[in-house]
N, C-alpha and C positions, 0 to 999 in steps of 0.2 A: 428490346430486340433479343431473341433466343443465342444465345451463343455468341453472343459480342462480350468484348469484356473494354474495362474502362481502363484507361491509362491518362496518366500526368503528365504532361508533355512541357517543360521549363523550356520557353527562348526567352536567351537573355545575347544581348549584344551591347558592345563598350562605345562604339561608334554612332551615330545616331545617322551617319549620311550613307551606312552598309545596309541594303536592303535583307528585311527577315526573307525572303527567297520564295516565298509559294500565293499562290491566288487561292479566292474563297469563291462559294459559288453558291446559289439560294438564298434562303434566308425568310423570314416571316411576310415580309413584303410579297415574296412572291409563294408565298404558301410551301415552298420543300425547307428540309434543313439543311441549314449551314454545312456547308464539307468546305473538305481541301480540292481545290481541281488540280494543281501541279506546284510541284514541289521540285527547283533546282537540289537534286545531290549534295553537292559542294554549298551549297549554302548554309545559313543558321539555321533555319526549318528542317530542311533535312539530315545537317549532321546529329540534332537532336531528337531524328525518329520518327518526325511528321511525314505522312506518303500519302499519293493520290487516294482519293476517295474516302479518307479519314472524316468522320463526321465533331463535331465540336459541340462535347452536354453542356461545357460553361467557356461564357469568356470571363476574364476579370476584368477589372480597370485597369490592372497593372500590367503596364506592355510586356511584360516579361516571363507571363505565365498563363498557358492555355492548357485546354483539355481536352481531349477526346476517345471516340471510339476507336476501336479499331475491331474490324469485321472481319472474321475468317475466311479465307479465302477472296477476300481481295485485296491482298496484295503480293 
């Protein structure tokens, strides 16, 4: 994508029963990619950066560390 640039995005939470805060949407199944559709503010997802419409290049195994895009102008 011309003008996206890639960012690191760590959630990490201590509590296992605190929700990481945002929903996902797409995915290969349905042929688009993975994004972010909403991301609580105040939550872990978002105090760490993550915002609507963020696209996701990797996941890992590791619950605690995600990646994505992030596109100019939308957000």
């Amino acid at each position: 994508m011309a003008g996206s640039e890639i960012t690191v995005c760590k959630l990490r939470r201590y509590d296992t029963g605190q929700p990481w805060g945002f929903k996902m949407q797409g995915g290969s199944e349905v042929g688009i990619p993975l994004q972010v559709a909403e991301v609580s503010p105040k939550s872990v997802a978002g105090k760490a950066g993550l915002q609507d419409g963020d696209l996701f290049a990797t996941l890992t195994k590791l619950t605690s560390l995600t990646s994505h895009i992030n596109t100019p102008g939308t957000r």
